[in-house]
N, C-alpha and C positions, 0 to 999 in steps of 0.2 A: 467359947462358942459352945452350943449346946445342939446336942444331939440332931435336935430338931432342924436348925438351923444349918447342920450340916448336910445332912440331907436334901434341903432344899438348896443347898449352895451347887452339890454333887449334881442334883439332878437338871439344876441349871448350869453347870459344865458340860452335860452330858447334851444334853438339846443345843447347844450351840456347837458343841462339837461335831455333832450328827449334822446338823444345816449347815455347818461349814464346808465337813467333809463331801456333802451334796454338791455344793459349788466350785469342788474344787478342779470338775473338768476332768471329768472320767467319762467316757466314752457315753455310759449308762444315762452318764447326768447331762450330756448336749445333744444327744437325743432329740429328733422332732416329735411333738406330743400331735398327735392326727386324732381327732375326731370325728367317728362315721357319722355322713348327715343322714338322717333320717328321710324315708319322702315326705314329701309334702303333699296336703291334702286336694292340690287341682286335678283336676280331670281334662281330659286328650278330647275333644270333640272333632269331630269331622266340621271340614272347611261347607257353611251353607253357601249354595249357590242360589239367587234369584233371576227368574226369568219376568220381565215385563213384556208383558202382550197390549199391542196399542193397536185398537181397531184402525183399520186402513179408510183412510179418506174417498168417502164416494164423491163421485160427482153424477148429477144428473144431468145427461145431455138432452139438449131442449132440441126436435128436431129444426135444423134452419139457422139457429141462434150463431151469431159468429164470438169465436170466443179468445180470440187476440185481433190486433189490427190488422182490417182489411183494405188493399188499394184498388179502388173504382177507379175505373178510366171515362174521366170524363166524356160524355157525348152529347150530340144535340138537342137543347132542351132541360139540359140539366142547370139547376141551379140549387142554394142552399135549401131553402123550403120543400123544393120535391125532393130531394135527397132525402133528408129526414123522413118526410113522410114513407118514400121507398122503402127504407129501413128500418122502421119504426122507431125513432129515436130523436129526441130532444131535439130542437135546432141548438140548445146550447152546450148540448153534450157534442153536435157535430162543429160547435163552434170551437169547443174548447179543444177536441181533438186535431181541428187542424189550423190552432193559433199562431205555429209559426210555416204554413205551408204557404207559397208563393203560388201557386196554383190556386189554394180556393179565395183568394180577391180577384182574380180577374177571369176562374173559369175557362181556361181555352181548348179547346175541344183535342182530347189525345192527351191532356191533364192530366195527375191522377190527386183524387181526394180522399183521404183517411176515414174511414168506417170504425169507429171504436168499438172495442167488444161490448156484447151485448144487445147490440143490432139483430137484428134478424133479416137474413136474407131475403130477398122481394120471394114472394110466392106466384113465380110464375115458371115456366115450363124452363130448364137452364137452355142459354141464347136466347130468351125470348124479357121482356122487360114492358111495362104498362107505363103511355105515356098522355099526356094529353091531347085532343083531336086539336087543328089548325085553329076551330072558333072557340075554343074550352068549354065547349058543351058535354063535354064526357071526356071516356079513354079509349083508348086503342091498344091493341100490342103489337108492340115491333119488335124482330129478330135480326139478328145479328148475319151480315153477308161478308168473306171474307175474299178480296178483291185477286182474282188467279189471271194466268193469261189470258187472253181472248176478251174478258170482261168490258162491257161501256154499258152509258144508262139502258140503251134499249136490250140489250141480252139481259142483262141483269134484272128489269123491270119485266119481261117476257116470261123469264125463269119462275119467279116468284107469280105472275098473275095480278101484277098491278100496274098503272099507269106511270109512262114518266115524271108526270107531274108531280104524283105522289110519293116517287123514289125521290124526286128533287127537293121535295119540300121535307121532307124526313131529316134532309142531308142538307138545308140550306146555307150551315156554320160547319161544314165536315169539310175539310180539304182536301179528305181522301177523296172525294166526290167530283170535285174539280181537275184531277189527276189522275184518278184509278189508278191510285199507287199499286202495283202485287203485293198482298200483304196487307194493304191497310182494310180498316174496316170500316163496309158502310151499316146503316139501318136500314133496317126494310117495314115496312107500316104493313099494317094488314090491310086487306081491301077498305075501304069504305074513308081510311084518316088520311 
């Protein structure tokens, strides 16, 4: 063997004995090996909060205008045609509104009939209501009389300043008229219907 070769034999004894001696389970050598992390490049921001602002829905109220379902009490005189026109509103908006109402097929006085929104309330003095005179030559206004003790046609007709004739023909489909229920109500015509 030659010098050289010894040497390299030597110093590959020596490197394997060193990496042996490494392994051979000495305290140094089972060691946990910890490596500090370094930070990382993110950044901390504050949590955004958003606010949505949503303008608030107006409504415009139309003075008179009714604006869910209203119940009319039928009275005398009424029927589909003047209703609508009372109200200002479609006969078939008043038809559809009261498709399944057993009252508006036959009308009977003390009834009540469905006003759908968007009607407008009659523009007359409240208790008071335009209706048409006896020959349909025009209108009239009649108010509303609510029948207390003591009440019959001639007190009631004296009250107001008009004829029984006239109280009676207001009231010729009212049964409160026939009875002077207390409580019920009659019409009262203005002079002249």
């Amino acid at each position: 063997m030659s010098g050289r070769s010894l040497v390299f034999a030597i110093v590959a004894l020596a490197t394997t004995a060193l990496s042996l001696n490494g392994c051979a389970g000495d305290e140094a050598s089972t060691a946990a090996t910890v490596a500090p992390i370094q930070p990382t490049s993110y950044v901390v921001k504050e949590l955004v909060t958003t606010t949505t602002t949503t303008t608030p829905t107006t409504t415009t109220t139309v003075p008179g205008m009714i604006y869910e379902d209203y119940s009319h009490t039928i009275t005398s005189g009424d029927n589909p045609s003047y209703l609508a026109d009372l109200y200002s509103i479609s006969l078939g908006d008043l038809n559809s509104a009261n498709s399944q109402n057993p009252d508006y097929n036959s009308f009977p006085i003390g009834g009540t009939i469905v006003i759908p929104p968007g009607a407008m309330m009659p523009s007359v003095i409240a208790g008071q209501r335009v209706t048409q005179t006896a020959d349909g030559s025009g209108t009239c206004t009649t108010s509303e009389h609510t029948v207390v003790e003591g009440d019959n046609p001639t007190v009631v007709a004296n009250s107001y300043g008009i004829s029984i004739e006239d109280l009676a023909r207001a009231n010729a489909t009212n049964p409160v008229y026939s009875s002077f229920l207390l409580g019920g109500t009659l019409l009262i015509p203005s002079s002249g219907c």
